[in-house]
C-alpha positions in Angstrom: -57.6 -32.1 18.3 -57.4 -28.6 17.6 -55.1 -27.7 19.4 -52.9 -30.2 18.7 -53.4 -29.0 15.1 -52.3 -25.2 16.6 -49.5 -27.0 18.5 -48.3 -28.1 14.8 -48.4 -25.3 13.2 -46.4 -23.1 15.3 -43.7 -26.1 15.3 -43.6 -26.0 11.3 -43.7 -21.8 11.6 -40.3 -22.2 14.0 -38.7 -24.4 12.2 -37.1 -21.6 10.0 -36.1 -19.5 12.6 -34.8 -22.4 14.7 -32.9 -23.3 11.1 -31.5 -19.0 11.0 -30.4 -19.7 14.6 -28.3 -22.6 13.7 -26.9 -21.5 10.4 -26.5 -17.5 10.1 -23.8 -15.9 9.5 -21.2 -16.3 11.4 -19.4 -12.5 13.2 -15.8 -11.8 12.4 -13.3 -12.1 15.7 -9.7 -10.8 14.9 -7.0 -14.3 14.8 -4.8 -14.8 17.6 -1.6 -13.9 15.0 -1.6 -10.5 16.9 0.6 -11.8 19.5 2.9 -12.7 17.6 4.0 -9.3 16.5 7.4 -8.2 18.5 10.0 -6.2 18.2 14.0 -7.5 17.9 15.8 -4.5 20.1 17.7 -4.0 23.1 15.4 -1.4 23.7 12.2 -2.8 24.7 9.2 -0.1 24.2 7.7 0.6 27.7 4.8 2.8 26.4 2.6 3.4 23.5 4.5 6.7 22.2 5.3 6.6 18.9 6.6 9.1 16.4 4.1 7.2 13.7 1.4 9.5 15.3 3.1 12.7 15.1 2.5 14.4 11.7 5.6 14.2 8.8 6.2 18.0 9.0 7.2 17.6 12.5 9.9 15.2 12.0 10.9 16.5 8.7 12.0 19.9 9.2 13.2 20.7 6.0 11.2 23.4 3.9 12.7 22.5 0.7 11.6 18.0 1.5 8.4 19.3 3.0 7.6 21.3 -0.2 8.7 17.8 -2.1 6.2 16.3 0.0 3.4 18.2 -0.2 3.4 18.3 -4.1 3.9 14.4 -4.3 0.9 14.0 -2.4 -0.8 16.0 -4.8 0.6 15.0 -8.4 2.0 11.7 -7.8 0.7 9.2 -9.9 0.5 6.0 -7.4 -1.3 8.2 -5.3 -4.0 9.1 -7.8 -4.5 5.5 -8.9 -5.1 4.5 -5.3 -7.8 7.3 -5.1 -9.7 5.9 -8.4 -9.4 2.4 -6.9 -11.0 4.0 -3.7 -14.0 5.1 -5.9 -14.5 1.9 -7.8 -14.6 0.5 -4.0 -17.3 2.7 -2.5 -19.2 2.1 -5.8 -19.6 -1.6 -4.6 -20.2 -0.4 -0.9 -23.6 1.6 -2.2 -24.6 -1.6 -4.2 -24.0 -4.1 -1.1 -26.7 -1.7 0.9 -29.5 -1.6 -1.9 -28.9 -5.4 -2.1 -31.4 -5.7 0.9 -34.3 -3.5 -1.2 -36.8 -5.2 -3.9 -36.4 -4.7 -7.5 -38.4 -2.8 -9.6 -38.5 -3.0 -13.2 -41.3 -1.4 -15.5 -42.4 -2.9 -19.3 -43.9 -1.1 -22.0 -44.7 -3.2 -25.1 -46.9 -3.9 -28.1 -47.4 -7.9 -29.3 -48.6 -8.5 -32.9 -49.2 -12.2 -34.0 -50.5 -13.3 -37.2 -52.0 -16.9 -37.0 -52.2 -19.7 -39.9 -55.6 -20.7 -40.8 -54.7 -24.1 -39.2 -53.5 -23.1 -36.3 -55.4 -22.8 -32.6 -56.7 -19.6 -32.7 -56.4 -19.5 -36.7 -59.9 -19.8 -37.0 -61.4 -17.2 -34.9 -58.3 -14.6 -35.2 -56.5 -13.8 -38.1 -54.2 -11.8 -36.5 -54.2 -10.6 -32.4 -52.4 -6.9 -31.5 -52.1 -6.4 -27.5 -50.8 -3.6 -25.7 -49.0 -3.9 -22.1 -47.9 -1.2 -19.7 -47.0 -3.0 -16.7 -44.5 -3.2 -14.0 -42.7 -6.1 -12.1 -41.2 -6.0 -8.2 -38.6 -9.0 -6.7 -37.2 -9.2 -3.3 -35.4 -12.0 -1.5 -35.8 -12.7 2.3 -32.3 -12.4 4.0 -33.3 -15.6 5.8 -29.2 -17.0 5.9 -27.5 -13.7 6.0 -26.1 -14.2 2.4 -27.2 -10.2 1.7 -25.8 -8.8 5.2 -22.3 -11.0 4.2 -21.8 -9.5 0.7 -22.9 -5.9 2.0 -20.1 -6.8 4.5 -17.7 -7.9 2.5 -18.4 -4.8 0.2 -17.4 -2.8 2.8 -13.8 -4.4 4.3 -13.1 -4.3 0.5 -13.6 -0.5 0.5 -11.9 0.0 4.0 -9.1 -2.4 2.4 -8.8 0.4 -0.6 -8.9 3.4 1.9 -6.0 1.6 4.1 -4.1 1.2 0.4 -4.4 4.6 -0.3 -3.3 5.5 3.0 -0.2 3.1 2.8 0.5 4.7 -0.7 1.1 7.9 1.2 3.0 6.6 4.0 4.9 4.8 1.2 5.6 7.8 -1.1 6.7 10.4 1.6 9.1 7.5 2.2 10.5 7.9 -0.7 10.6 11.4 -1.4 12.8 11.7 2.2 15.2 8.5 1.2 15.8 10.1 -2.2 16.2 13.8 -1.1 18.5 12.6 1.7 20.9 10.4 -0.6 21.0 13.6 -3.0 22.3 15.7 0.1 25.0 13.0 0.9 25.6 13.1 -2.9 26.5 16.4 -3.2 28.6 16.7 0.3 30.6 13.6 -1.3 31.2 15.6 -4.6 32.3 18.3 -2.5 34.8 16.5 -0.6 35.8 14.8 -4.1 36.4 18.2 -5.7 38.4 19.2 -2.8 40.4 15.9 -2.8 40.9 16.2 -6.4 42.3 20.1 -6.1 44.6 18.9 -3.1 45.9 15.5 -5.5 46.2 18.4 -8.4 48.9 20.5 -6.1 50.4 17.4 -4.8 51.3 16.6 -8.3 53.0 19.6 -8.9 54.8 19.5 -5.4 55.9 15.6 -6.4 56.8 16.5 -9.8 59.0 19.1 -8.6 60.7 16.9 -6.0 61.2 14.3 -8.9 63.4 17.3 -10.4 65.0 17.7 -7.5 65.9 14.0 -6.9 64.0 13.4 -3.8 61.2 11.0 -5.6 61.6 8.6 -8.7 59.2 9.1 -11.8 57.1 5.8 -10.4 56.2 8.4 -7.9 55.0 11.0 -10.1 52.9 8.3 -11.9 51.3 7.0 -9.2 50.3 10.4 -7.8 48.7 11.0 -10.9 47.2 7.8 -11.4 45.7 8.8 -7.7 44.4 11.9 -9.3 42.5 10.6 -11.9 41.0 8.0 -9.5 39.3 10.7 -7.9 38.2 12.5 -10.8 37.0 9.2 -11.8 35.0 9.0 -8.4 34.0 12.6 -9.0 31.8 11.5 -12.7 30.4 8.6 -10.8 28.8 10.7 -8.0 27.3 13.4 -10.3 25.7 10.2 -13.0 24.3 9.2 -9.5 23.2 12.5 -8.3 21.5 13.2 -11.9 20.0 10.0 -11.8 18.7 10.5 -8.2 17.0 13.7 -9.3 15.1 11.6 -12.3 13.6 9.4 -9.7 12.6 12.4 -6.9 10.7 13.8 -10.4 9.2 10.9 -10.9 7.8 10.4 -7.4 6.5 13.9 -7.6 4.6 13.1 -10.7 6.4 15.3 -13.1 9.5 15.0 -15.3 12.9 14.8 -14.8 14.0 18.0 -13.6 16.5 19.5 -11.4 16.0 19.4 -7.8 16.5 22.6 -5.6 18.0 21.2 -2.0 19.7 22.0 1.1 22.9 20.3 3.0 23.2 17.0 4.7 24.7 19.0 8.1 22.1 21.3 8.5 19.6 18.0 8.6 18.7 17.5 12.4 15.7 15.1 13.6 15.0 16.7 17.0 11.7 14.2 17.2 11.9 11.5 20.1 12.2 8.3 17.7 9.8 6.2 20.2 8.8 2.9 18.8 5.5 2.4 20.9 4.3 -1.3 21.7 3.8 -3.7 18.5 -0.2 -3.7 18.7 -0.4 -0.9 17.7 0.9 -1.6 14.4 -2.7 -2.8 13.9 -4.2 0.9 13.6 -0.6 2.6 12.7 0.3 0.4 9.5 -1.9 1.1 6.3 -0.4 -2.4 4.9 -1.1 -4.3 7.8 -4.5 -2.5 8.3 -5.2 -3.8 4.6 -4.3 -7.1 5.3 -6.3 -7.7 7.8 -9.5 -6.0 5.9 -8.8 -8.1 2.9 -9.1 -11.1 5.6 -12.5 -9.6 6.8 -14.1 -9.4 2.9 -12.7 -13.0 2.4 -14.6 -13.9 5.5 -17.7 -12.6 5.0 -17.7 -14.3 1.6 -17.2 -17.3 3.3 -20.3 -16.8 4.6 -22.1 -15.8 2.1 -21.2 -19.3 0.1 -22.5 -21.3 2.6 -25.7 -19.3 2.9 -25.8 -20.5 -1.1 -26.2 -24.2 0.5 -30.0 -23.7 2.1 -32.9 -22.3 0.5 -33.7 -18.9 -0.8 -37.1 -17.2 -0.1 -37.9 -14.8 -2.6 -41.7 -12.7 -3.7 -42.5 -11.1 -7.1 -45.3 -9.6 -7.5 -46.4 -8.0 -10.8 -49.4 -5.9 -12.6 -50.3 -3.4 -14.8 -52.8 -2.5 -17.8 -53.2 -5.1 -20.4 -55.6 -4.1 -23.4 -56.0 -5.5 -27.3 -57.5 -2.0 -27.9 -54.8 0.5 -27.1 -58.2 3.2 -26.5 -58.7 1.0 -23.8 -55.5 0.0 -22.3 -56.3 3.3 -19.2 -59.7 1.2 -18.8 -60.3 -0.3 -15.1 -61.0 -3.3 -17.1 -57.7 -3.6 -18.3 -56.2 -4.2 -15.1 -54.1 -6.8 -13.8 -51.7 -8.4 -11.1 -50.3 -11.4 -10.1 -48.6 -12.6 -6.6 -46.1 -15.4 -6.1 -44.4 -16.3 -3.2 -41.4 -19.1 -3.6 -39.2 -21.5 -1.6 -36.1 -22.6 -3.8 -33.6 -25.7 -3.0 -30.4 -25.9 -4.6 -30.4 -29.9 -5.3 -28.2 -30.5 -8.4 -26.4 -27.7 -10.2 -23.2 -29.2 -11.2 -21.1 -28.9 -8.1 -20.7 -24.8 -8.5 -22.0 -24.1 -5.1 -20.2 -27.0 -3.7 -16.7 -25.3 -5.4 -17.6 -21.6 -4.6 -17.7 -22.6 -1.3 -14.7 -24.6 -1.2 -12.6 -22.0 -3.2 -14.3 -19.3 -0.6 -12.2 -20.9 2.0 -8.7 -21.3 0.3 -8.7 -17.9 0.0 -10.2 -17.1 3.9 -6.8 -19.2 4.5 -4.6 -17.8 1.9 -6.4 -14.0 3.7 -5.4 -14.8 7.0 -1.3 -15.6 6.2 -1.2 -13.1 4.1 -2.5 -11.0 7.3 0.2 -12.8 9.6 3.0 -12.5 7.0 2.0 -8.4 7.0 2.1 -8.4 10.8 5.5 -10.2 11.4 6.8 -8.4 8.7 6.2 -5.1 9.7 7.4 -6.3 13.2 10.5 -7.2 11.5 11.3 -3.9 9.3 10.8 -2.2 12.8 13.4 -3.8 14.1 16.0 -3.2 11.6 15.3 0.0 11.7 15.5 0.4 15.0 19.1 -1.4 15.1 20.0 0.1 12.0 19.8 3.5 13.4 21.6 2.1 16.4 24.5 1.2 14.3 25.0 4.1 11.9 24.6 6.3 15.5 27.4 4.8 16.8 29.0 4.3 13.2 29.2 8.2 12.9 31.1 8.7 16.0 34.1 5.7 14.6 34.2 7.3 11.4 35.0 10.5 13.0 37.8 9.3 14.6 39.1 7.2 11.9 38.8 10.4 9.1 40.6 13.1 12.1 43.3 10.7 12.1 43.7 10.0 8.7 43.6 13.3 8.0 46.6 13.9 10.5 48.4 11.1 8.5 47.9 12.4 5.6 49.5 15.4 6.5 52.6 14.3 8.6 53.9 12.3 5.7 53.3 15.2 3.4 55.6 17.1 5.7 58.0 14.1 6.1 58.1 13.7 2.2 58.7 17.3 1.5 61.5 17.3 4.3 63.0 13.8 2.3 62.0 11.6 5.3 59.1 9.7 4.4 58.7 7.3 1.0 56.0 8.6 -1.5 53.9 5.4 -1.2 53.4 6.5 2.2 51.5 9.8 1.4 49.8 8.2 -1.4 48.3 5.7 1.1 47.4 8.7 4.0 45.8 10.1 1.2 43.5 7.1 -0.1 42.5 6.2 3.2 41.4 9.7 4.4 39.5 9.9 1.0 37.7 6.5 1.3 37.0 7.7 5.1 35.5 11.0 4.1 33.3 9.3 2.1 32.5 6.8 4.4 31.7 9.4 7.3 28.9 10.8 4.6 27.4 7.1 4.1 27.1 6.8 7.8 25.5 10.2 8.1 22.9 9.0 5.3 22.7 5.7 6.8 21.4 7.5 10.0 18.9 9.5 8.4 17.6 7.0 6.3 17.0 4.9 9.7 14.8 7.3 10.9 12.9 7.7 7.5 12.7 3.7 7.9 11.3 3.4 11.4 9.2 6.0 10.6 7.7 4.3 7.5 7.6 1.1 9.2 5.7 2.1 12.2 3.4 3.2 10.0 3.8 7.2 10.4 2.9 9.8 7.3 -0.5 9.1 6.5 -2.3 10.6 8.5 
């Protein structure tokens, strides 16, 4: 009989732990949406180099963009906000660890009642004063993991902020390349403009005078004017754009609008191997991804956490202290007291919030994990294009080469052939459009190029570091 009694009682002292076994918290594993990261190329990546490891300063090798750089990282005000949201984030990460410690709260008070003659007490007490100094002490058994899953979640939310920051950075030196790069191919298009429109301004004289001597009608005259003022026309647009692009690299560095010191678009050079590496590693290379899949973890582990809100809750308070209607007294042994309580709570009816916490808990565990797969394929995507961009305006370059060396050579053959009376004016007027449009043209490809390699690099997830 007795033992059967002990044979009981260990089965009712399991039953709790058999219950943790069944229903704790479950352990993150990472989706299979990882494989579906590739990249689009004709250049499949055979190893895991990649220039998104290799610091910004070796790949930009301009003193006056790395300057730029450094002081965006310093003033710029995205970057600052990501820092303060970084904060606010470890904040929660040192309140998720003293979840799993009591509380302690301490109570110093004075009670006065006065009583009515007809009243309980009334006739023995006119009026009671007591004096209290005590102090109270709560703590919750982590029986379900619901602690563990916050303290968790409080922590993918911070690593979430710190991968933010880190693809504000990646984000912003970006930038501050893209926008330093199109003011270079600015300026050399306002260069060739301003040499266009000093060759169009001796070209008029030269037609003018061959109006007066017979060769060319007045039509001619007018429409190599009306040539020069398209280029002086050009000329305005391109400085409103370079002036505008210096408002926005100011802005990026935090300060503002100024003018921007710079070098030249020929003298940029990226000597850096532009390796790709294999798409997994986008994982630990891309901030945003990175994010995306931390965000994912938090939503998990909340997950958990409202389900744990399903069984019951094991708590102890315990509380004492010195309790005295003479406030002489209250330091007396006598005074003393303490009480211990020990407590098993149930949620049974508590209209449907735990039921909808936990439902809403896992919309957004889905609505985490596409957001995670839309990151990945996305970033697998942006690699891509840049890759095949930079393909492009590579081979793009070398066309417009051609094409401007052999407008050029028009352009001056039917100069000589109209001075000489052999060619029509329309002729020239045409040689010299083309070779214009083609100049400028062989300075967008050149951008286009650079802005490639800022791309890939951004999209590999290089700068942050």
């Amino acid at each position: 009989m007795k033992t059967n009694r002990i044979y009981s009682l260990l089965l009712i002292a399991s039953v709790p732990f058999l219950l943790v076994s069944c229903f704790a918290a479950k352990d993150y594993e990472r989706p299979e949406v990882i494989n579906e990261a590739n990249y689009r190329t004709d250049n499949l990546p055979q190893d895991t180099l990649t220039i998104a490891t290799i610091s910004w300063k070796e790949l930009f090798t301009d003193l006056s963009l790395q300057a730029y750089i450094e002081e965006g990282l310093k003033n710029n005000i995205d970057i600052r906000v990501a820092l303060q949201q970084m904060r606010i984030a470890e904040a929660y990460v040192k309140q998720g660890k003293a979840s799993y410690f009591p509380t302690l709260n301490g109570n110093a008070k004075v009670t006065h009642q006065e009583f009515s003659q007809g009243s309980q007490f009334g006739a023995q007490f006119s009026e009671l004063t007591q004096y209290e100094l005590s102090g109270s002490l709560s703590w919750e058994a982590d029986i379900w993991g619901k602690i563990r899953s916050n303290d968790r979640a409080f922590q993918a939310s911070y690593l979430q902020s710190v991968a933010a920051h880190q693809a504000v950075k990646s984000r912003l030196i970006a930038n501050i390349a893209s926008v330093y790069y199109q003011l270079l191919a600015l300026d050399e298009q306002i260069r060739v403009t301003e040499e266009t429109i000093e060759t169009r301004s001796k070209g008029l004289e030269t037609t003018q005078a061959l109006k007066e001597a017979g060769n060319v009608t007045e039509v001619g005259v007018k429409q190599t004017e009306a040539q020069l003022y398209t280029a002086q026309g050009i000329l305005i647009d391109l400085k409103n754009q370079s002036r505008l692009m210096e408002n926005t690299m100011s802005i990026l560095l935090g300060s503002a609008p100024q003018e921007i010191a710079r070098g030249e678009l020929e003298n940029q050079v990226i000597s850096t191997p532009l390796n790709s590496g294999v798409p997994a590693q986008l994982l630990r290379n891309r901030p945003d991804v990175m994010a995306a899949e931390y965000n994912l973890m938090n939503a998990f582990e909340l997950t958990n956490a409202a389900r744990a809100d399903f069984y019951p809750s094991l708590t102890l308070s315990a509380s004492g202290g010195l309790q005295n209607l003479e406030l002489d007294k209250l330091f007396n042994v006598n005074s003393l007291f303490a009480t211990i309580i020990g407590g098993l709570t149930q949620p049974i009816f508590n209209k449907r919030q735990i039921r909808t916490q936990y439902e809403v808990s896992q919309a957004q565990q889905e609505q985490a994990y596409l957001d995670f797969r839309l990151a990945l394929i996305t970033a697998s995507k942006e690699v891509s294009d840049a890759l095949y961009s930079y393909k492009a305006a590579t081979e793009k370059i070398e066309i417009n080469k051609k094409e401007y060396e052999a407008y050029n050579l028009a352009t001056g053959y039917s100069q000589e052939l109209l001075d000489n009376g052999l060619a029509n004016y329309l002729e020239v007027l045409t040689a010299q459009e083309n070779a214009l449009n083609s100049s400028l043209n062989l300075v967008n490809a050149k951008y286009n190029q650079l802005q490639a390699v800022v791309d890939l690099y951004e999209a590999l997830g290089g700068g942050w570091r």
